[in-house]
N, C-alpha and C positions, 0 to 999 in steps of 0.2 A: 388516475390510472398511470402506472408505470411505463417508462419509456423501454420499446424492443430495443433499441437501437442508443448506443453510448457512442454520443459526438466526441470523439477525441483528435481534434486539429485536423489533419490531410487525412483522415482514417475514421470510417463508422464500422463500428464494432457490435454486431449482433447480440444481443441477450436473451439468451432460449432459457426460457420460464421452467424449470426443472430439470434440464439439463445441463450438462456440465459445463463449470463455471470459467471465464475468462481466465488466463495465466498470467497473470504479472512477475517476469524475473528479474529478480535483484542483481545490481550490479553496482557493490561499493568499490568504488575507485577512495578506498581510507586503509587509514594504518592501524586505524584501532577499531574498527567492526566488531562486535560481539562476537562473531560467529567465525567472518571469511577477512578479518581485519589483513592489510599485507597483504592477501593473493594478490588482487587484481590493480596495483599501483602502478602499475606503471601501462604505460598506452599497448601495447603488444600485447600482454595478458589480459585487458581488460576488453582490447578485441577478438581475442580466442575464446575469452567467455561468452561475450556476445553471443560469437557466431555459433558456440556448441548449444544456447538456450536457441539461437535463432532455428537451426538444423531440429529442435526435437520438440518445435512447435510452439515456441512462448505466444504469447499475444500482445505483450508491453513488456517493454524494459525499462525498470525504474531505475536511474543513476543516481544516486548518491555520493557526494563529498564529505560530510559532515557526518559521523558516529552523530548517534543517539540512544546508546546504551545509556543504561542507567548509571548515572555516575558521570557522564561524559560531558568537558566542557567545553563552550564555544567555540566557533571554529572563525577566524575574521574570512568578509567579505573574501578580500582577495583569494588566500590562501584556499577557499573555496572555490572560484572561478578557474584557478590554477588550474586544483586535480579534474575540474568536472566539462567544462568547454572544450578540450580538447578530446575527449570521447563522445563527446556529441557532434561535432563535427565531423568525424571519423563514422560516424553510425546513423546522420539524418539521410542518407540513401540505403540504410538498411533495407528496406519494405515493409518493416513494425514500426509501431508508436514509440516512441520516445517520451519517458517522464524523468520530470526533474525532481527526487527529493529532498526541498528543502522549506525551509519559513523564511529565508530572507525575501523581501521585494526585491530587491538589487539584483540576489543570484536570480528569481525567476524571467526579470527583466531581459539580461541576458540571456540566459536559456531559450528563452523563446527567442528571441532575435538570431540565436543562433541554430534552431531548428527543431526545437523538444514539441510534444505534442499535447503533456498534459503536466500538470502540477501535482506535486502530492506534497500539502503542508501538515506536518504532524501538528500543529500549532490551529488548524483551523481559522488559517484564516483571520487570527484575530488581532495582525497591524492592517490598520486602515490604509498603508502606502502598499499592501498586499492585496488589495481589489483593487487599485487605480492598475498595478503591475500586469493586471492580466486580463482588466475591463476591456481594452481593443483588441484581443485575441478570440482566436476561436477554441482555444485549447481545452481538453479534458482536466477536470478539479475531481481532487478527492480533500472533501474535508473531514478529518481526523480529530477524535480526543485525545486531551492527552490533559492530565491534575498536574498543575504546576512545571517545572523544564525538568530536562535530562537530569541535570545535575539534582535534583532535589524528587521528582518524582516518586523514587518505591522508599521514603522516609516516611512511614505510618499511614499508608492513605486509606480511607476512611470517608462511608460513604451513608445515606440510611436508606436507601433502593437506586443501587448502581445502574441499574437499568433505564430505569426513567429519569435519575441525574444526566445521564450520557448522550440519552433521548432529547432529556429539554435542549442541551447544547446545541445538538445537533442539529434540533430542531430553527432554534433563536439564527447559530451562523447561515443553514440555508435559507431564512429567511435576508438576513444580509446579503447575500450573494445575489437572492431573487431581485431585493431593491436597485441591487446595482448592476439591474437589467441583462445578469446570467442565468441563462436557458436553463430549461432544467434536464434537458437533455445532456448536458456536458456536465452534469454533478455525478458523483459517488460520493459515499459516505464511509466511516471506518470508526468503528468500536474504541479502535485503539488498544489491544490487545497486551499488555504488561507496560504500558505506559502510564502509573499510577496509578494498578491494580494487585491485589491479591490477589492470588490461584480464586479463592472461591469467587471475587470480582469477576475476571476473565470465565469461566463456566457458566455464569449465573448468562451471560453477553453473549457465550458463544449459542448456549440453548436459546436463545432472543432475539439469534438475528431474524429471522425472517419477520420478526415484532417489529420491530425498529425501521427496517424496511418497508413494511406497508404502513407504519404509519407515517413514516414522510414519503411513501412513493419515491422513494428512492432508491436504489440498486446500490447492497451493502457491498464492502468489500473487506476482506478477512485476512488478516498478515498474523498468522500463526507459529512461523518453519522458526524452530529450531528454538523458538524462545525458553525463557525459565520456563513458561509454565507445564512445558514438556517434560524440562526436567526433575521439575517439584513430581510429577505424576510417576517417570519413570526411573528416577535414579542417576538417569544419565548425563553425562557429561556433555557439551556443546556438539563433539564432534562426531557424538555416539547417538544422536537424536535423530536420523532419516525414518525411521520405520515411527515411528514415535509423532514426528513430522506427518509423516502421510496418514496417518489414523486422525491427525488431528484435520487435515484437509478434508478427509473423506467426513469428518462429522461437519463442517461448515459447511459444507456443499450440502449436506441432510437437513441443514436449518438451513437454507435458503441462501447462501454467500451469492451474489452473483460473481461476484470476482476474489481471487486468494492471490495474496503475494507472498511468494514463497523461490528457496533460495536453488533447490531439486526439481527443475522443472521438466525432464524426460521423467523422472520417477511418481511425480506427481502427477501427470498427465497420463500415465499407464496406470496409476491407482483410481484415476476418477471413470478410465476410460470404460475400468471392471466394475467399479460401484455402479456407473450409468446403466451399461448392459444390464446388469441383474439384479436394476430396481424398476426397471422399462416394464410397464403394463404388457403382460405375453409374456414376459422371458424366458 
């Protein structure tokens, strides 16, 4: 049975079973971001974001250092501590959860010692010094697919039922996670969303999640805003994706997302607020 309730660090976070889904807003503090690369580098604007996601309702801020666009390479240790400790620092008395997005051990290491609430590894999880990093925590994990790194990912990937490839994964590392005596309260799970996918990949995943979901009782979580595969659908350009964005939230929220990270989080949270009302039994 699934958990109501998502343990993440100083913060339990409700999970209402058809209702609208937790907000996780993005906050790259990077220069090369797919989408918002360069806004928010420097510590003043990365706290003006904050506080404009915090004012219109997020639920977690994910911070990020390290681009993982497709194409994008390595970022070292330090260089990544640099941009990301110091906005965490500046935001662990927010009164949100704080997530770290990264794979390294090292930056998660840190992160939590300096106040984040939960992990989000695109990588799942799969260096073994990345369960020792967050075995004494009590922090919220999101384990992530993702076919091969950034840099080589959308080169031909190729699959023969993306669904259940994605599935066994996800399957196999919560099983890891569970040996190394993490609750299953504190997991989320993520498709992985154009992280060595085709458009028809990412659709086949997004009609599936509430598949995925129940088969590991686990609370999916949907990072859709703004990617290619919006634009493959729409035409549009990076910066011409919101509407485009929100239709894609409103469908993961119809397949079950318990949670979406997304980069529009007053606009999003006004589009789920009108799909909820006017899918409510009564309406």
């Amino acid at each position: 049975m699934k958990s109501t309730t998502f343990h993440c660090g100083r913060y339990r976070l409700a999970l209402d079973e058809g209702g609208p889904p937790l907000i996780m807003g993005v906050l790259n503090v990077t220069p090369d971001s797919f989408s918002d690369g360069g806004q928010f580098v420097s510590l003043e604007s990365a706290l003006s974001r904050a506080d404009a996601m915090i004012a219109a309702g997020v639920d977690i801020i994910d911070i990020g250092g390290e681009s993982s666009r497709p194409g994008a390479k390595p970022l070292s240790i330090r260089d990544e501590l640099d941009r990301v400790l110091p906005v965490i620092y500046a935001l662990r008395d927010c009164g949100k959860p704080l997530s770290i997005d990264t794979y390294k051990p090292a930056v998660m290491r840190e992160a939590l010692l300096a106040g984040v609430d939960m992990v989000n590894d695109i990588s799942g999880f799969r260096d073994v010094d990345a369960l020792s990093a967050i075995n004494d925590s009590d922090c919220g994990i999101c384990i992530m697919h993702m076919r091969k790194e950034p840099l080589t990912m959308q080169i031909a990937p190729d699959y023969q039922d993306v669904v259940q490839e994605v599935l066994a994964f996800l399957a196999q590392r919560h099983a890891a996670l569970e040996a190394g005596k993490i609750q299953r309260e504190r997991i989320c799970v993520d498709p992985g969303f154009g992280f060595g996918k085709t458009l028809a990949h990412n659709l086949a995943l997004l009609t599936h999640i509430r598949s995925i979901g129940n088969a590991l009782n686990l609370p999916v979580l949907a990072g859709l805003s703004r990617k290619s595969m919006i634009g493959e659908i729409t035409g549009r350009a990076v910066g011409d994706r919101l509407a485009g964005s929100l239709g894609a939230a409103i469908a993961a929220a119809h397949h079950g997302a318990a949670m979406l990270r997304v980069h529009d989080v007053s606009e999003t949270r006004d589009a789920l607020a009108v799909w909820h009302a006017a899918t409510q039994p009564g309406a």
